[in-house]
C-alpha positions in Angstrom: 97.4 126.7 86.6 99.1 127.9 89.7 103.1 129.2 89.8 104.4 129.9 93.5 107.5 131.1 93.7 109.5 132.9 96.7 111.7 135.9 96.7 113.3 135.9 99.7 115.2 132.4 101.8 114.4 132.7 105.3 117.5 134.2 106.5 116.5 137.2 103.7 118.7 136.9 101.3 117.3 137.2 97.9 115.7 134.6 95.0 116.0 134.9 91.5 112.4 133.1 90.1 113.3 131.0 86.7 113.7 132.4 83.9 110.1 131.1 81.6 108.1 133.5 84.9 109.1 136.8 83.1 108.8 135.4 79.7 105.1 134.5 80.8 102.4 137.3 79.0 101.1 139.4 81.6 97.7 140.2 79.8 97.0 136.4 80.9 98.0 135.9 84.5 97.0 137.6 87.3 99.3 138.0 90.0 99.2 138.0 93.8 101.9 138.8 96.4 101.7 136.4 99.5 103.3 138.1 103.0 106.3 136.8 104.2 105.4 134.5 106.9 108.7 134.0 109.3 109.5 130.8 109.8 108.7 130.3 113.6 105.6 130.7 112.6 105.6 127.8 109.9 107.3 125.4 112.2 104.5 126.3 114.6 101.7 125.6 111.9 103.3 122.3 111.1 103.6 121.1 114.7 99.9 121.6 114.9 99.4 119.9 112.1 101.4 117.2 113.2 100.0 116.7 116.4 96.1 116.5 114.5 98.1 114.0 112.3 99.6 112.2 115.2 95.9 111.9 117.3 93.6 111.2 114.1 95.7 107.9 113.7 96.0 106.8 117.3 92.2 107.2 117.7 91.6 105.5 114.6 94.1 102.9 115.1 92.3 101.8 118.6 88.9 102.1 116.9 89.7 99.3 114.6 91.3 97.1 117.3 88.6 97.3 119.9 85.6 96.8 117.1 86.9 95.1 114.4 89.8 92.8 116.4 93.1 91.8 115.6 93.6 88.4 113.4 97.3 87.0 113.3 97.9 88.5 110.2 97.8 91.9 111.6 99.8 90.5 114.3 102.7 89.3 112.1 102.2 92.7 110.1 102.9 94.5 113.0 105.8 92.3 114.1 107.2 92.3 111.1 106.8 96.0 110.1 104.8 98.7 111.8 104.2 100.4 109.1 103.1 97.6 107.2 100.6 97.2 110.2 99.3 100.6 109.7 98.9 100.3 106.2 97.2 97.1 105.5 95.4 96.3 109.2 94.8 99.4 110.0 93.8 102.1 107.3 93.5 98.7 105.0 95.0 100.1 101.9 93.8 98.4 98.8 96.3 96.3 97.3 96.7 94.7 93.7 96.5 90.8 93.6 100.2 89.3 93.6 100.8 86.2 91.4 101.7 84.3 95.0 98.7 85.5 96.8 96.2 84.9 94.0 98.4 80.9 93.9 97.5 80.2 97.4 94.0 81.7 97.3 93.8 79.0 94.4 95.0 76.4 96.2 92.7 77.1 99.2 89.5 77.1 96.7 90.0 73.6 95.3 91.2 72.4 99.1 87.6 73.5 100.1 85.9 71.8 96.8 87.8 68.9 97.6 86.0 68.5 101.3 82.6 69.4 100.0 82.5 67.2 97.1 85.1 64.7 97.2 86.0 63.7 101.0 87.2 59.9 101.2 86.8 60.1 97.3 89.6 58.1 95.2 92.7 60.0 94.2 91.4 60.6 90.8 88.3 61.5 91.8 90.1 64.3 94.4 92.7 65.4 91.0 89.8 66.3 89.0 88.1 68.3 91.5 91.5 69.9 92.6 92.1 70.8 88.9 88.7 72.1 88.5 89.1 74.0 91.5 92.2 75.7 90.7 90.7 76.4 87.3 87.3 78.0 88.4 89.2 80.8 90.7 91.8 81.8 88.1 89.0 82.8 85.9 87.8 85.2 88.1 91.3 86.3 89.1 92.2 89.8 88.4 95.7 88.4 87.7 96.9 89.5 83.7 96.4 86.7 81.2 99.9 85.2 81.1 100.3 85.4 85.4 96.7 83.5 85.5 98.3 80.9 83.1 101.5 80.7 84.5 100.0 80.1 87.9 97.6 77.3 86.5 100.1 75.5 84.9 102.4 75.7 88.3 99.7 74.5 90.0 98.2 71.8 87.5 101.7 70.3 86.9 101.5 69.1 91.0 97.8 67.8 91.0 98.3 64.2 90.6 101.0 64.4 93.2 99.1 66.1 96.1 95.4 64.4 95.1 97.7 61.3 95.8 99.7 62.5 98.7 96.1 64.2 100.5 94.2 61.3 100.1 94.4 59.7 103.4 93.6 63.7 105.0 90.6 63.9 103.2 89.4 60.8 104.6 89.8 61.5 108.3 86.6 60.9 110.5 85.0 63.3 112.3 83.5 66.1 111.8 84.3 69.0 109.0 84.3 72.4 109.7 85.9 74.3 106.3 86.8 77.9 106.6 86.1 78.2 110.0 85.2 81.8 111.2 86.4 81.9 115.1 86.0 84.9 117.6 87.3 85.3 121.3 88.5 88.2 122.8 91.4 89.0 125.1 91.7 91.4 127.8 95.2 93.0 127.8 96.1 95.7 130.9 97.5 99.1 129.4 98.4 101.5 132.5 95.9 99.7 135.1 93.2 99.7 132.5 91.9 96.8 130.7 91.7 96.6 126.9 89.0 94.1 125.6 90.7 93.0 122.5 88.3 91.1 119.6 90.5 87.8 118.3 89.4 86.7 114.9 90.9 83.8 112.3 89.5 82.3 109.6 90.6 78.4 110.0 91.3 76.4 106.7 89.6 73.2 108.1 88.5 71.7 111.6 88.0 68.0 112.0 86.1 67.4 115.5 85.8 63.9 117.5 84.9 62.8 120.5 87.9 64.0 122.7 89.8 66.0 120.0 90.1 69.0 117.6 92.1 68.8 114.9 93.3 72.2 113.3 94.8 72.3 109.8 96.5 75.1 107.6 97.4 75.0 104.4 100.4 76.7 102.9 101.4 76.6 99.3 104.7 76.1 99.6 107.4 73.3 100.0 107.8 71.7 103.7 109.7 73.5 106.2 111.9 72.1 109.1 110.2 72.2 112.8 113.0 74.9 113.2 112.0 77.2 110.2 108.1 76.9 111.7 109.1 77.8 115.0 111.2 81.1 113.6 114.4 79.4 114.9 116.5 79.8 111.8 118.4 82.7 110.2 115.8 83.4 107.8 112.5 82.3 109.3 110.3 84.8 111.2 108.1 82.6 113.0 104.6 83.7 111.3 103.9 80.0 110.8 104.1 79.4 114.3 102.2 81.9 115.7 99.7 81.5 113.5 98.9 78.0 114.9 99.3 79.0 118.4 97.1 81.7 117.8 94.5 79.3 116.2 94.9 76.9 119.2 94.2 80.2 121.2 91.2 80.8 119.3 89.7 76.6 120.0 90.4 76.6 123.4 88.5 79.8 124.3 85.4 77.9 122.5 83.4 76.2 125.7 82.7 73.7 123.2 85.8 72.4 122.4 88.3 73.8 125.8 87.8 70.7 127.3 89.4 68.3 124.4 92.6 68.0 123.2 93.9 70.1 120.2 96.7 69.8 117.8 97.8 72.2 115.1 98.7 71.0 112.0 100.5 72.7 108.5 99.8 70.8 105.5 102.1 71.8 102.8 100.8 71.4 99.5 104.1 71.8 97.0 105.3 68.1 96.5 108.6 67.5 97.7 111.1 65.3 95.7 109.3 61.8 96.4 106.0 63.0 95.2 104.9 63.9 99.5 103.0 66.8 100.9 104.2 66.8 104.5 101.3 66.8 107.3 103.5 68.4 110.6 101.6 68.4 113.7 103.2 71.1 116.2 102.8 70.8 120.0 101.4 74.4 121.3 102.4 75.0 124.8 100.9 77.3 127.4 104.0 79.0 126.9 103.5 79.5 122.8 100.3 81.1 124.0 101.8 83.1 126.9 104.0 84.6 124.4 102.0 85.2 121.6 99.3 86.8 124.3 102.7 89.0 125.2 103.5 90.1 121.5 99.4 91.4 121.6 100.4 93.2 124.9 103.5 94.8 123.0 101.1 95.7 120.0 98.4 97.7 122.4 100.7 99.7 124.2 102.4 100.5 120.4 98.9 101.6 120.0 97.5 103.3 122.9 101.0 105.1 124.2 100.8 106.7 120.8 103.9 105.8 119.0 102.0 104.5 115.9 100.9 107.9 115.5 104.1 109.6 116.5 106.2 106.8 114.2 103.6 107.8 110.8 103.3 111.7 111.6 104.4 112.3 108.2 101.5 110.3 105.7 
């Protein structure tokens, strides 16, 4: 064990160590006088340090852009909270499962079982592969006991509703594509220098015909007004919304599917009063995309001027 203790302030003027230091046996500590270092000197050293600090996260900050890419989530991170952006897109700093995480995640298992093994099958026939869906990832959850069960029986109590509600989407025609990996890239100018920026989503499910793509998303939540999507209300951020228009940007960069006509769907799987799981198709504009390509601008000069490292000096 290690005690450090000063006898001087800076200005000089002297410290009185705790009392338990003299009462400490000297036959068992060894002891070792430091020199006074002023303190121009330790605001020099810390600068220094700093300024390492400061370049180590910029560099590494623009490594993981320009190699691994930026998916919308890191997008709305960032938008949301820069340091949040660092922390989870960036240095990708473990987190524990929440119970509303691991309940989507859920939800998105048994929506996948349900187009492998049960597309244009009979509601009851889609409710038992839902419920076994939901079952099968909870079990392998790291979720506690009583959040695994509380989430199963949240999400078992709506099953008849939205295997009733979903039965019509699962029988679309076309072609099924279910958690889609998509890559494109962007170019984005920083001081007369172009950035090649990897895009990357992973799309819940993509039905393709003749002339059009369909995109769908699916949030485990109650519907949401066009407004609330768009971020247009008090309390609404927009993430929704951008998270389509990004997928749409993601589609029509594809040379396989530019040339046909995409929509953007949410599909919201909470049951709302009368038993329905709202399907909203959103129009996505060239100017969605024009300002969703602006906020990726915003996010690379964040990065390469070197405020992320200047803002997060101090981790």
């Amino acid at each position: 064990m290690t005690v450090l203790y000063g006898l001087e302030e800076s200005d000089g003027a002297p410290l009185s160590p705790l009392r338990f230091i003299s009462q400490i046996r000297t036959d068992r500590v060894s002891t070792v006088a430091l020199p006074r270092v002023e303190s121009d000197a330790i605001y020099t050293a810390s600068r220094m340090i700093d300024t390492e600090r400061q370049s180590s996260i910029i560099h590494l900050a623009q490594h993981v852009i320009t190699t691994s890419g930026l998916s919308v989530t890191a997008l709305n991170h960032y938008l949301a909270d820069p340091k949040t952006f660092l922390y989870e897109s960036i240095l990708k700093l473990p987190q524990a499962p929440s119970v509303s995480a691991e309940k989507g995640r859920a939800m998105h298992a048994a929506m996948r079982s349900v187009w492998q093994t049960a597309r244009g099958s009979t509601s009851e026939h889609i409710k038992s592969v839902i419920t076994e869906g939901i079952t099968s990832y909870l079990a392998s959850s790291l979720l506690g006991r009583e959040d695994k069960e509380r989430v199963r029986a949240e999400l078992l109590e709506d099953v008849s509703s939205v295997a009733r509600a979903l039965a019509p989407h699962f029988s679309e025609t076309g072609s099924v594509s279910v958690e889609r990996w998509i890559e494109t890239s962007l170019s984005v100018p920083y001081e007369g220098t172009p950035v090649d920026v990897p895009l990357h989503g992973q799309l819940d499910v993509i039905i393709e015909n003749d002339d059009e793509v369909k995109v769908f998303d699916y949030k485990t939540r109650g519907s949401m007004s066009l407004a609330e999507i768009r971020g247009e209300t008090q309390n609404s951020d927009g993430r929704y919304m951008r998270q389509l228009i990004f997928y749409v940007m993601l589609i029509s960069a594809n040379s396989h599917w530019k040339r046909k006509r995409i929509s953007a769907s949410l599909v919201f799987l909470s049951p709302d009063a009368s038993g329905r799981c709202p399907i909203i198709t959103i129009p996505v504009t060239q100017d969605d995309i024009c300002r969703v390509q602006g906020e990726i601008a915003t996010l690379i000069r964040y990065v390469w001027s070197g405020d992320i490292g200047r803002d997060h000096s101090s981790i």
